[in-house]
C-alpha positions in Angstrom: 111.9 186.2 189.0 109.7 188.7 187.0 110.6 189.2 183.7 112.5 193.0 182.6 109.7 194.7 180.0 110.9 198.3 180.1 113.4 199.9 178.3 117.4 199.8 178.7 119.0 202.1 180.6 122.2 204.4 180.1 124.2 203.5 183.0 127.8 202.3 184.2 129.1 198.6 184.5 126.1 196.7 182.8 123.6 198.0 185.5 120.3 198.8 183.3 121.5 197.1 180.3 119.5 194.7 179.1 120.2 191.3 176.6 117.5 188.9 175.5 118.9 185.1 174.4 116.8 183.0 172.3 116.6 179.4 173.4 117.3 177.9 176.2 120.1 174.6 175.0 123.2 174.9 175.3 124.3 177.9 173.1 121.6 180.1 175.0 122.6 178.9 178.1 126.1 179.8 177.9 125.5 183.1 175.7 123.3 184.1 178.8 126.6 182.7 181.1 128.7 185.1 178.9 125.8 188.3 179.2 125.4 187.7 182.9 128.2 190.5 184.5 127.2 192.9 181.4 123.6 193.0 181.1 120.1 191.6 183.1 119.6 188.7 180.8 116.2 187.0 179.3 116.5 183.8 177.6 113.4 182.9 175.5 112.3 179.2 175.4 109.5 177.7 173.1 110.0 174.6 175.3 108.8 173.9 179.2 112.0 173.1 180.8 112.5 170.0 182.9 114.0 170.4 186.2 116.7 167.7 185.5 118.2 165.7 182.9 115.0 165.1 181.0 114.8 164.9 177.5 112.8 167.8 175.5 111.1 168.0 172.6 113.7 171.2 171.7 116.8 168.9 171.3 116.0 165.8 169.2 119.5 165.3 168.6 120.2 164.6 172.6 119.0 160.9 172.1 122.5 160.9 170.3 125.8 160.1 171.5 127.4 163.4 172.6 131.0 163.8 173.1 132.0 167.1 174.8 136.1 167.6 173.9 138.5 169.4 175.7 138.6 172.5 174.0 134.9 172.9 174.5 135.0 171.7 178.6 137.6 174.4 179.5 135.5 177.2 177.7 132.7 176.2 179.6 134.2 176.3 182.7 135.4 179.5 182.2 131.9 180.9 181.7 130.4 178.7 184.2 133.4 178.2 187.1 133.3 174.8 188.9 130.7 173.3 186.3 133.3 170.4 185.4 132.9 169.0 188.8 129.4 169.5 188.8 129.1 167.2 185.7 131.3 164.5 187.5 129.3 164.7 190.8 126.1 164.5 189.3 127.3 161.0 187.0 129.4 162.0 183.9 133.3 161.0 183.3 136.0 162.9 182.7 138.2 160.0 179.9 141.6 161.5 178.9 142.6 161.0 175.6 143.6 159.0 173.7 143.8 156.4 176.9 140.5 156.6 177.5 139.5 155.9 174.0 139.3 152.6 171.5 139.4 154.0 168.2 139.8 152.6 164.7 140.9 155.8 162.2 140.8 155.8 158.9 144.3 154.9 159.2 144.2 152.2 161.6 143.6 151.8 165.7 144.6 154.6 167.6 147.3 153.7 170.3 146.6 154.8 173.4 149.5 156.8 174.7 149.2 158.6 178.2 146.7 161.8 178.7 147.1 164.3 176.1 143.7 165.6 175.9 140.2 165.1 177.9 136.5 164.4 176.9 133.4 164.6 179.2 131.5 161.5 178.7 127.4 161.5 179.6 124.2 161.9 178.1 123.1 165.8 176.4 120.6 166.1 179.1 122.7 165.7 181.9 125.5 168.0 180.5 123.1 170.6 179.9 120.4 170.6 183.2 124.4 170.6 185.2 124.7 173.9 183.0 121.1 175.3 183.3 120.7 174.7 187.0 124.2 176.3 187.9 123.5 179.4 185.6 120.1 179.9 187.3 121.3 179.3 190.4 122.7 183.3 190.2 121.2 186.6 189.6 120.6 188.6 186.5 119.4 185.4 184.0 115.3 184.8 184.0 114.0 182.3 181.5 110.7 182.9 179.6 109.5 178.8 179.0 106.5 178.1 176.5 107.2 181.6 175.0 107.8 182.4 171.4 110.0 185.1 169.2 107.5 186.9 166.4 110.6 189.2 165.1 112.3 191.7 165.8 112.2 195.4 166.5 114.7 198.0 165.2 115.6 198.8 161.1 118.5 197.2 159.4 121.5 199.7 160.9 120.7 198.3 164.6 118.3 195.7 166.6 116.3 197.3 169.4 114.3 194.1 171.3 112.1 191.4 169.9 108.3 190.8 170.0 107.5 188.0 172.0 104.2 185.8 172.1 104.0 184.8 176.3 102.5 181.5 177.7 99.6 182.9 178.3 99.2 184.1 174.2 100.0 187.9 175.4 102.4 189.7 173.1 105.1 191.6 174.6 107.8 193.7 173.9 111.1 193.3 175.0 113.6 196.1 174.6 117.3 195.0 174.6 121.3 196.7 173.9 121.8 192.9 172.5 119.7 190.7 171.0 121.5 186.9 171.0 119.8 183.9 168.6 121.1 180.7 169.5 117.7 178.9 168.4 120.0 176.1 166.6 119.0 174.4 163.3 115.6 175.6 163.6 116.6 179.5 164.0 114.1 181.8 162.1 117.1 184.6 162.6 117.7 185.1 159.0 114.0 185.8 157.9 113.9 188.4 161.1 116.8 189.8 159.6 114.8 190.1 156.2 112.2 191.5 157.4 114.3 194.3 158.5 115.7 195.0 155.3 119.7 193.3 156.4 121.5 191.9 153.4 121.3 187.8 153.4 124.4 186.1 154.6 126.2 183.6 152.7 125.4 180.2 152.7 127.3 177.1 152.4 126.1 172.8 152.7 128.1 170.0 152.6 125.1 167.2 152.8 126.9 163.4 152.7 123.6 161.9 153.1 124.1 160.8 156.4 121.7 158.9 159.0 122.3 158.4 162.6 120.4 155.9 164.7 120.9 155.2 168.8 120.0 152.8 171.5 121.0 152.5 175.2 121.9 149.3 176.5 122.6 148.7 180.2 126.6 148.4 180.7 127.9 144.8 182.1 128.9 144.7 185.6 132.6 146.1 186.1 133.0 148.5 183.0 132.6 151.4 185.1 135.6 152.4 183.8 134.9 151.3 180.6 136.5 153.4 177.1 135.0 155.3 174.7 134.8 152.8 172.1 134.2 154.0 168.5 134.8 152.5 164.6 135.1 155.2 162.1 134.6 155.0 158.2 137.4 155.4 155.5 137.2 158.3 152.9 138.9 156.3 150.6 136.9 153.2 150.8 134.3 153.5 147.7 131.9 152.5 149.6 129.0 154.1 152.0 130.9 155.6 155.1 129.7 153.4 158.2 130.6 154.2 161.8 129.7 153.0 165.2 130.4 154.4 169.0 130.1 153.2 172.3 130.1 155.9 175.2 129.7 154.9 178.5 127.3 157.5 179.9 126.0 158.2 183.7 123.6 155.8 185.3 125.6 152.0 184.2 124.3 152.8 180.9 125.9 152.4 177.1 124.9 154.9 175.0 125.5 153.3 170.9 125.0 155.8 167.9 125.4 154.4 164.4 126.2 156.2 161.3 125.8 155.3 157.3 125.9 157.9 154.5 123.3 157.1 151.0 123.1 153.4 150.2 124.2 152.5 153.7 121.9 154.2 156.5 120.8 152.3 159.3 117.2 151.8 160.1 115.2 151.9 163.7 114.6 148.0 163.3 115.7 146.7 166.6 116.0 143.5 165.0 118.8 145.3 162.5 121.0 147.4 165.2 123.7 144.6 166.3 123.7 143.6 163.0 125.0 147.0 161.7 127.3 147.6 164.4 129.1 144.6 163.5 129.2 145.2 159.8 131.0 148.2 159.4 135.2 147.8 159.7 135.6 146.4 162.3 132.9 144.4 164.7 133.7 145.3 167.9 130.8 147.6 169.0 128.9 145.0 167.9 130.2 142.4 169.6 130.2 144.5 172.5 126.5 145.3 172.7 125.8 141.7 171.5 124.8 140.9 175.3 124.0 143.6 176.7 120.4 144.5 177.3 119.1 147.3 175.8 117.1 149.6 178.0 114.9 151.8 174.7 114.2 151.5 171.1 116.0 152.6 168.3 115.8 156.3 167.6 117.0 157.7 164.1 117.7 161.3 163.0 118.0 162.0 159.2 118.6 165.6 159.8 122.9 165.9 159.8 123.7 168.7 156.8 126.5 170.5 157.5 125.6 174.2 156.9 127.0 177.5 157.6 125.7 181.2 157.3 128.5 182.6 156.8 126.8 186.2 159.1 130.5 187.8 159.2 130.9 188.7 155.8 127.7 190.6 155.4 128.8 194.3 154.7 125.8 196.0 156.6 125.3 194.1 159.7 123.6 195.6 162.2 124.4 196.3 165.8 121.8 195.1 168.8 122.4 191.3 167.3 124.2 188.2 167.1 123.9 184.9 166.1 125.6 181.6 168.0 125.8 178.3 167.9 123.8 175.9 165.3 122.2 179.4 164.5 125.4 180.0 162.4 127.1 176.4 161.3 126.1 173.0 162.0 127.9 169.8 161.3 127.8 166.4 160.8 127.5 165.1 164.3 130.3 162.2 164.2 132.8 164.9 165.1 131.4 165.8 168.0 132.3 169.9 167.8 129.0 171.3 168.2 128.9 171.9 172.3 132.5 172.8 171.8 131.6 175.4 169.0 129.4 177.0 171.1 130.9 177.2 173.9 134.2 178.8 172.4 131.6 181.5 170.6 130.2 182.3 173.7 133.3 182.8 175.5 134.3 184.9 172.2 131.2 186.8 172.3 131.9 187.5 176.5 135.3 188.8 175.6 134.0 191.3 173.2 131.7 192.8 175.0 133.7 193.0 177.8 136.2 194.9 175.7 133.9 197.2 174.2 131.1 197.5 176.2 127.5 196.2 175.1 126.6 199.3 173.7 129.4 199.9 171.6 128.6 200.9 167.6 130.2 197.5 165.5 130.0 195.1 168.7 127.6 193.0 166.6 130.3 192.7 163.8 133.1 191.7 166.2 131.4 189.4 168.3 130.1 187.5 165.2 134.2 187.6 163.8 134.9 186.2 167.1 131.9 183.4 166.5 133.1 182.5 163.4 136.7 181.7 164.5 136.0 178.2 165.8 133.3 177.7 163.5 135.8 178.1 160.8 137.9 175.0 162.1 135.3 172.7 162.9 133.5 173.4 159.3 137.1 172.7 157.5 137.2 169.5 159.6 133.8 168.1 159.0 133.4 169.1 155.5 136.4 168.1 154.5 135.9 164.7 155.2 132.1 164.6 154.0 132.5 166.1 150.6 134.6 162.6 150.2 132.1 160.0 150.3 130.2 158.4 147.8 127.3 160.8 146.8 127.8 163.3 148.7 126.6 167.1 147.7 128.2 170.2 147.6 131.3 172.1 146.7 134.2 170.1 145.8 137.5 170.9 147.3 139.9 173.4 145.3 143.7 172.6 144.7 144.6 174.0 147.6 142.6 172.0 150.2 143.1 168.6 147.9 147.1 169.1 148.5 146.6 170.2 152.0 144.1 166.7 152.4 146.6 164.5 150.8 149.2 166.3 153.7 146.2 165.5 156.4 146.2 161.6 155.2 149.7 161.0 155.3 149.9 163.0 158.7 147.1 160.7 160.2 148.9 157.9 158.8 151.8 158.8 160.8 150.1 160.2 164.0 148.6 156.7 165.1 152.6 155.9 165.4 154.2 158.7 166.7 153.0 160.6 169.4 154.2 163.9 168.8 152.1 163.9 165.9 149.2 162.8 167.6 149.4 165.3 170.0 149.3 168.0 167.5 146.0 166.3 165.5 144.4 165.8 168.7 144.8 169.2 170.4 143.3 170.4 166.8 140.4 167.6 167.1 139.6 168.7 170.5 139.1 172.6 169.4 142.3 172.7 172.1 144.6 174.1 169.5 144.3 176.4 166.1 144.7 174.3 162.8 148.7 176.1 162.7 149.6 173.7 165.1 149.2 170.9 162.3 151.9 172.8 160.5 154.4 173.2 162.6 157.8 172.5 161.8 158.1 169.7 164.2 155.2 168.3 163.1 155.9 168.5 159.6 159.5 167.1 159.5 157.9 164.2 161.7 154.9 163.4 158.8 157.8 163.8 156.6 159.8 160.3 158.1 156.4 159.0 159.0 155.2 156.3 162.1 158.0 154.8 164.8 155.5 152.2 165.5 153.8 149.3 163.2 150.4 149.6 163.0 148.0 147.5 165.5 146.4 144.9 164.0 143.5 144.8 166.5 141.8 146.9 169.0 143.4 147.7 172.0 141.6 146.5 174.8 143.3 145.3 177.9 143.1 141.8 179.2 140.5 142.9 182.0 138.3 145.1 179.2 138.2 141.8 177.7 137.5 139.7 180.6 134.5 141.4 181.1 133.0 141.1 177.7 133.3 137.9 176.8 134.2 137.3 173.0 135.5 140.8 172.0 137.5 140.1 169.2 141.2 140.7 169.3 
């Protein structure tokens, strides 16, 4: 498909209009998703783009365990109908929560109580080629691979196209009603903006010092079926916050990610990896992946600040652009929200301009209000937590979120036994439900009187999870 160069056009039902994404990961691929009935679509890629699920250079952070929740997997099948089975066909799982899931909390192993919630368990390059290839399987999207933003054209009351440097080293111009950067952490969005003379938006970082490092291992014979399997650090502990997680991904394949925050990373000795898993609370990742044979090296990523641009509070934003995705906040990856942030944005920024039309004066401004919705929850949730450990940078909670973290420790101590407050924490985890749901009055009466259940004093595996890997500990 030839790529649109000419200028947009004044005409009914998105027919002329014209929106440029830039990047092609996730966020791009879904803001084009969300863009598609409204406007003819470019999406600018700096990367060539592999026909399948192949790693790129673009998303170093894919080599990590990627956890795509509930909230995030039904706002990307609204964009993209029947993409769900499309991820399951092509290898991926679809685990309900929590009985799908091994998990030792912060306050103690999660029971595992029928389906409340879902995850979609695979690798980042599988969930995203499933996305690319059924979004470019339609009309009105064309990707520009190997191609390059320079700015932006327009002043600072509206954005008009940007100036692209082509494959080939020709510079183009490409006019556009909406100009959307979901570039991720590397977005050059706020210097464009600059240059144009916008006001900088607020900026925020939480930085805990955290390191992640990964390996796949080839899965024993018979877990097909096998849980989600993760060990998460304590706040409380005084010590560096340690994690590790198993996901079963496509292909008979473990995928491991390990976490440590300052005075407690791990390292991309090979040598060192089962060793870490097993020394953090509780060994059973490691003891999982004790005899299992791993299938690539250790890869490590140092790059996990959370950080958020807060764009919706600039007073003179201007219309003609939008920013998505990691372009606005990103977060320590343990919580998994990222995909789900995105994907919630872009349904946001969908809704928006099919309410107002992609032309309307102040879409930009509500679109990015929309964006900053769910990026609102999953900052509270990550930062939260982080600003806790040892050495960690940034602002330190006020009053008010201290009280309402003491509330969130005693309700976490009383969700792993009583489901009804689980239900609530999870459909909040998940990006399924608002953060009001963790204050009902149900739920509150119910942290109130605390757990029904004694905590478990070992992971819950069954027998046969156990029978199959030999020497998990009980």
């Amino acid at each position: 498909m030839s790529e649109p160069v000419s200028g947009p056009h004044d005409t009914a039902s998105g027919t002329g209009r014209r929106a440029v994404v830039v990047g092609a990961g996730l966020a791009g691929l879904l803001a084009a998703a969300a863009l598609r009935d409204h406007a003819e679509v470019t999406v600018v890629e700096r990367d060539a783009l592999p026909e399948g699920p192949e790693a790129r250079k673009g998303v170093p952070q894919a080599r990590h365990a990627h956890l795509l929740w509930s909230g995030g997997a039904r706002a990307m099948e609204e964009l993209l109908p029947g993409v769900t089975e499309a991820w399951l066909a092509a290898g991926a799982r679809r685990i309900p929560l929590p009985t799908g899931l091994v998990s030792l909390s912060a306050q103690g192993w999660i029971r595992r109580w029928p389906e409340m919630e879902f995850m979609i368990a695979c690798s980042r390059d599988l969930l995203e080629s499933v996305v690319r290839a059924r979004l470019l399987a339609g009309p009105r999207v064309t990707v520009l691979e190997r191609s390059e933003i320079l700015g932006l054209t327009g002043d600072a009351t509206r954005v008009t196209g940007v100036r692209v440097r082509m494959a080939d080293g020709e510079e183009r111009l490409l006019p556009a009603d909406l100009v959307v950067d979901a570039a991720g952490r590397g977005s050059r969005g706020t210097a464009w903006l600059d240059t144009l003379g916008v006001p900088p938006a607020p900026m925020e970082e939480v930085d805990s010092g955290l390191v992640y490092a990964s390996r796949i291992f080839r899965a024993p014979e018979g877990t097909e079926e096998y849980p989600v399997v993760n060990v998460q650090p304590n706040a409380e502990d005084p010590v560096p916050a340690q994690s590790a997680t198993l996901v079963p991904v496509e292909g008979g394949r473990w995928l491991v990610t390990l976490s440590g925050t300052r005075g407690g990373q791990p390292t991309a000795k090979a040598e060192e990896f089962v060793a870490f898993a097993r020394s953090v609370r509780h060994p059973v990742v490691g003891e999982l992946i004790s005899r299992a044979e791993p299938l690539t090296d250790v890869v490590v990523t140092r790059s996990t600040i959370n950080r958020r641009r807060y764009f919706e509070k600039v007073s003179r934003w201007p219309d003609g652009f939008v920013a998505i995705g990691d372009a606005v906040a990103t977060y320590n990856p343990i919580y998994g929200h990222g995909m789900s942030v995105a994907a919630q944005g872009a349904l946001g920024l969908r809704e928006k301009v099919a309410e107002h039309g992609i032309t309307a004066p102040g879409l930009a401004r509500r679109i990015q209000r929309a964006v900053a919705v769910p990026v609102a929850l999953a900052w509270e949730l990550a930062t939260g937590t982080d600003i806790r450990y040892p050495e960690a940078i940034g602002k330190r909670p006020n009053a008010m979120q201290k009280l309402f973290g003491l509330y969130m420790q005693r309700l976490m101590r009383t969700a792993v036994g009583r489901p009804l407050v689980f239900r609530a924490f999870l459909g909040v985890i998940t990006l399924s439900a608002p953060a009001a749901a963790l204050v009902r009055p149900e739920v509150v009466l119910a942290v109130l009187r605390g757990p029904v259940k004694d905590p478990l004093t070992g992971p819950p595996l069954t027998d046969r999870e156990r029978e199959i890997v030999p020497g998990v500990a009980r």
